[in-house]
C-alpha positions in Angstrom: 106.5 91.5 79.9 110.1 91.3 80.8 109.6 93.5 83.7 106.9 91.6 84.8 108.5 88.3 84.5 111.1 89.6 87.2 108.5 91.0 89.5 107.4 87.2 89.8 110.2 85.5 90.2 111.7 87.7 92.9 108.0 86.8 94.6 108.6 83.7 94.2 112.1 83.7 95.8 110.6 85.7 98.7 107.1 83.7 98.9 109.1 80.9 99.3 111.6 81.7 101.7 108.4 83.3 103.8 107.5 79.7 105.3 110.7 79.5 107.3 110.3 81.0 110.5 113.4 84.1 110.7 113.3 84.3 106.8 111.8 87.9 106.9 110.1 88.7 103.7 110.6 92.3 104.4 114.1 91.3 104.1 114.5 89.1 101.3 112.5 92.0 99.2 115.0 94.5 100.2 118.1 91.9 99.0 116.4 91.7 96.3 115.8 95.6 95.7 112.4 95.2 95.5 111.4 96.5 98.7 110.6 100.1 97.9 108.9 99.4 94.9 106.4 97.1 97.3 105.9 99.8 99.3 105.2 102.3 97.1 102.9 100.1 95.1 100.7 99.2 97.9 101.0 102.5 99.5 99.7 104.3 96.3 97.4 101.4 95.1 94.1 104.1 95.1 95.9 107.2 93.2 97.6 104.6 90.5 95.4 101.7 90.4 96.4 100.2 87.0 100.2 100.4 87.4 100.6 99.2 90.8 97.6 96.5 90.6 99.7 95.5 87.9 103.0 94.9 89.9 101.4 94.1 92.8 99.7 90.6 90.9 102.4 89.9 89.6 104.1 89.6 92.9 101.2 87.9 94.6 101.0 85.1 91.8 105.2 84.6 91.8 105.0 84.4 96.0 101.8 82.3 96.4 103.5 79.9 93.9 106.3 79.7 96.0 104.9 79.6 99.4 102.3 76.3 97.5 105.5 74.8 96.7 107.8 74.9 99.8 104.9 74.4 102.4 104.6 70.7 101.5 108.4 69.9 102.6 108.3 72.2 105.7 105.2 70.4 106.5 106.4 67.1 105.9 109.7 67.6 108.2 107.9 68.9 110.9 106.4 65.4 111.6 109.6 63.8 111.2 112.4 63.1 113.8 114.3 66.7 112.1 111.6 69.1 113.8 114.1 69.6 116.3 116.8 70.5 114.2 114.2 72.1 111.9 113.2 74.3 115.0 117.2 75.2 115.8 117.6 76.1 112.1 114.7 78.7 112.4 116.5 80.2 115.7 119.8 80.5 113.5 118.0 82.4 110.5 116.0 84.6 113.0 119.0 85.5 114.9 121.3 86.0 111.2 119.1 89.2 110.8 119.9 91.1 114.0 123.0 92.5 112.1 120.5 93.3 109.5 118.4 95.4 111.8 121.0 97.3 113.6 122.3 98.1 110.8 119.2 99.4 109.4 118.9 101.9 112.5 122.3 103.0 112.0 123.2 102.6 115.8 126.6 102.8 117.1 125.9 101.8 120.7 122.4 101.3 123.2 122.0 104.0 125.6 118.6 104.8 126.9 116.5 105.9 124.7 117.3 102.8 122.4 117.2 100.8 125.3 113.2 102.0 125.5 112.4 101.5 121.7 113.7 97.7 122.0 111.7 96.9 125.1 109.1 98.9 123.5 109.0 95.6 120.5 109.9 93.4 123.3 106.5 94.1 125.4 104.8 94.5 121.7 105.9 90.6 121.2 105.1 89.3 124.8 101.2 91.1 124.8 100.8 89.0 121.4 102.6 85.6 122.6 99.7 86.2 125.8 96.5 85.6 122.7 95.3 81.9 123.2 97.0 79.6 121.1 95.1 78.1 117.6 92.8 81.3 118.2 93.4 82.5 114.3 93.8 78.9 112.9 91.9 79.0 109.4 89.7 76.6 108.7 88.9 74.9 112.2 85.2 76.7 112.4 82.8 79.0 110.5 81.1 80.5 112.8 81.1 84.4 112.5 82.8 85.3 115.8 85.5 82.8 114.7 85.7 84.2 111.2 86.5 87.8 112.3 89.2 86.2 114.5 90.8 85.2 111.3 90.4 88.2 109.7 92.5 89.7 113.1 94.9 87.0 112.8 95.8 88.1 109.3 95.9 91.6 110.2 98.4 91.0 112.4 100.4 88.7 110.2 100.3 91.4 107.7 102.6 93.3 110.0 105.5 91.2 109.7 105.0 90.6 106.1 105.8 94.5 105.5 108.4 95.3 107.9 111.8 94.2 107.4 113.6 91.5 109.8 109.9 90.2 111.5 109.4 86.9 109.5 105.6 86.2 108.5 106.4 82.5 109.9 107.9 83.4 113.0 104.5 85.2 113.5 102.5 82.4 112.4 104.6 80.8 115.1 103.5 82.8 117.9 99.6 82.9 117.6 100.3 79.1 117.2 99.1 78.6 113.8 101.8 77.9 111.4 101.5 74.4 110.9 97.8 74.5 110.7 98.6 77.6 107.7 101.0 75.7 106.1 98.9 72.1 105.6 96.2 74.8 104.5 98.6 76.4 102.1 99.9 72.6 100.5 96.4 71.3 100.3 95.5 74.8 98.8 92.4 75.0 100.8 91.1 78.1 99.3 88.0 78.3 101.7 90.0 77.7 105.2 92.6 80.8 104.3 90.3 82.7 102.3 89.2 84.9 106.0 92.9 85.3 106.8 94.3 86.5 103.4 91.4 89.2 103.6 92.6 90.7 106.8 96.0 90.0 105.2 95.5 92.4 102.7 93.7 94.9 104.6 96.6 95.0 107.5 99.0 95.0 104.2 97.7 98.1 102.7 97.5 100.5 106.1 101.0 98.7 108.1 102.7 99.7 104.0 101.6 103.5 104.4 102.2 103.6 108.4 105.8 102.3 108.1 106.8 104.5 104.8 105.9 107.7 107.4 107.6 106.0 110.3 111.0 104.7 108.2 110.9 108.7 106.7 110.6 110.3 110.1 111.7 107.6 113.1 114.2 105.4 111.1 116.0 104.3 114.2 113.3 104.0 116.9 111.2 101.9 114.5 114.1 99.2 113.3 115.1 99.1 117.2 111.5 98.2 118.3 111.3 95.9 115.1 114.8 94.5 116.7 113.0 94.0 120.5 110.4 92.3 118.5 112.5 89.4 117.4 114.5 89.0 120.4 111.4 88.6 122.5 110.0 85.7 120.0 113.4 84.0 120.1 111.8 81.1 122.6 108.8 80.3 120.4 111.2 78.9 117.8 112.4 76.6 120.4 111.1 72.6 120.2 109.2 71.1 123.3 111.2 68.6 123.2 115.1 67.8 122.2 116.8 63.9 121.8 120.0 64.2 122.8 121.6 62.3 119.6 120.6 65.2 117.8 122.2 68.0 120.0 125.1 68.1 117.4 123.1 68.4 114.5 120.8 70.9 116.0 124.0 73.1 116.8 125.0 72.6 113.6 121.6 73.5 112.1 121.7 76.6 114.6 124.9 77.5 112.9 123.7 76.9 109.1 120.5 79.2 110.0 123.0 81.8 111.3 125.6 81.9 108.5 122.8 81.6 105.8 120.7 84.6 106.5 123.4 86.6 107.9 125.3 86.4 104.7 121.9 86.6 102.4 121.2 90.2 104.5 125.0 91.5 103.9 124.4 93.1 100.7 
C-alpha cells in the first residue's frame, strides 16, 4: 500500500504541474524517477496486466487529482490582467528545459546531421501549428465527424505527455484548446473530455512502445527533434497582446519560469 501511496502522489506532483504550458510531464516523471517505470508499465500493459494496471491507476487517479485541482487557478488567471505575465512565465519554464534536452542527447556541439534532426521537430511543430484552431476542443459538438476529431486531438496530445521536455499544455496550446480543456477539466465535465482521454490513452500506449525503441536505438536524433519541437512552439506561448506597465513583471516572470524549471530538471 505504501508503494502505491507513492505512485500517486508523484502523479499528482506531475498531473499538476501538467497544466502549465513548458512543464513537461515527461520531465517531471523523470525528476521524480518515475519515468521508466511509466514506460515500462504502459509498454507491457498486455503481457502483465495485473501489475502494471495496477501502477498505472494509481498514477492516473494521483495526476487527474492534480490536474482537477490546479486547472481552476490557471483558469481563473487567464481572464485576469496576469495572462500576460502568465503567458511570459510559460515561455520561461519552456525554455528552462532546453538544458534538459541537450543534455539528454548527450551533444557536445550541432554540426549537420543534428542540425537535420532539430529542423526535423521544428517542421513536425509548424505542420501541427498549420490544423485549424478549436478543431479538437472537447465538448463544443457531438456530431460523429467532430467526435473522431477529438479522439485525433488526444492522440496527438498523448505524444507530449510520454516524451520528455514537450509539455502536454504547450500542446494543448497549439491546436488552440487549452483553455477550453482546462474549464472542462475544473468543471469535471466527464462527457466533453471523455472522446479526448480515449485517443489519449490509445496515442499513450503506442507513442510509450515507439519511444522505448527509439530512446534504445536513436537516443540523440530523437531528444534533438524533441528539442526542434519546442523551439518551433516558442511563439504560441506568446500573448496577443502586452500593457506596457507590466513589461517588468512579465520579464521577471520570464526569468522565474526560467530559473524554476531549469533548476527542477538539474538533478
Amino acid at each position: 500500500m505504501e508503494k502505491n501511496g507513492k505512485t500517486f502522489i508523484k502523479g499528482l506532483v506531475i498531473g499538476a504541474t501538467m497544466t502549465v504550458p513548458g512543464v513537461s510531464g515527461g520531465s517531471m516523471a523523470m525528476v521524480l524517477g518515475i519515468y521508466d517505470r511509466l514506460l515500462k508499465h504502459v509498454s507491457e500493459i498486455t503481457k502483465y496486466p495485473k501489475e502494471s494496471l495496477t501502477f498505472l491507476l494509481w498514477f492516473a487517479a494521483g495526476a487527474g487529482s492534480g490536474a482537477f485541482l490546479f486547472s481552476r487557478g490557471i483558469s481563473w488567471l487567464l481572464t485576469t490582467r496576469a495572462e500576460g505575465i502568465l503567458c511570459f512565465f510559460f515561455l520561461g519554464a519552456v525554455s528552462g528545459v532546453i538544458p534538459m534536452i541537450l543534455k539528454s542527447a548527450s551533444v557536445s556541439r550541432i554540426r549537420g546531421r543534428e542540425l537535420i534532426c532539430i529542423l526535423t521537430g521544428i517542421l513536425t511543430a509548424l505542420l501541427i501549428a498549420l490544423i485549424p484552431q478549436g478543431m479538437f476542443a472537447p465538448g463544443t459538438e457531438n456530431t460523429p465527424m467532430h467526435l473522431l476529431f477529438q479522439l485525433a486531438g488526444g492522440f496527438i496530445i498523448a505524444v507530449a505527455l510520454v516524451l520528455p521536455g514537450i509539455s502536454a499544455s504547450q500542446m494543448l496550446y497549439m491546436l488552440g484548446i487549452y483553455e477550453s480543456t482546462l474549464k472542462a477539466v475544473g468543471r469535471l465535465d466527464v462527457f466533453a473530455l471523455f472522446p479526448l482521454a480515449v485517443g489519449g490513452i490509445m496515442g499513450t500506449y503506442l507513442t510509450a512502445r515507439i519511444l522505448e525503441q527509439l530512446i534504445k536505438k536513436h537516443r540523440e536524433a530523437t531528444f534533438l527533434m524533441i528539442l526542434g519541437f519546442m523551439l518551433a512552439s516558442l511563439p504560441e506561448l506568446l500573448p496577443g497582446h502586452l500593457a506596457q506597465e507590466n513589461l517588468l513583471f512579465c520579464v521577471m516572470a520570464l526569468a522565474a519560469g526560467f530559473i524554476g524549471v531549469y533548476f527542477v530538471t538539474l538533478k
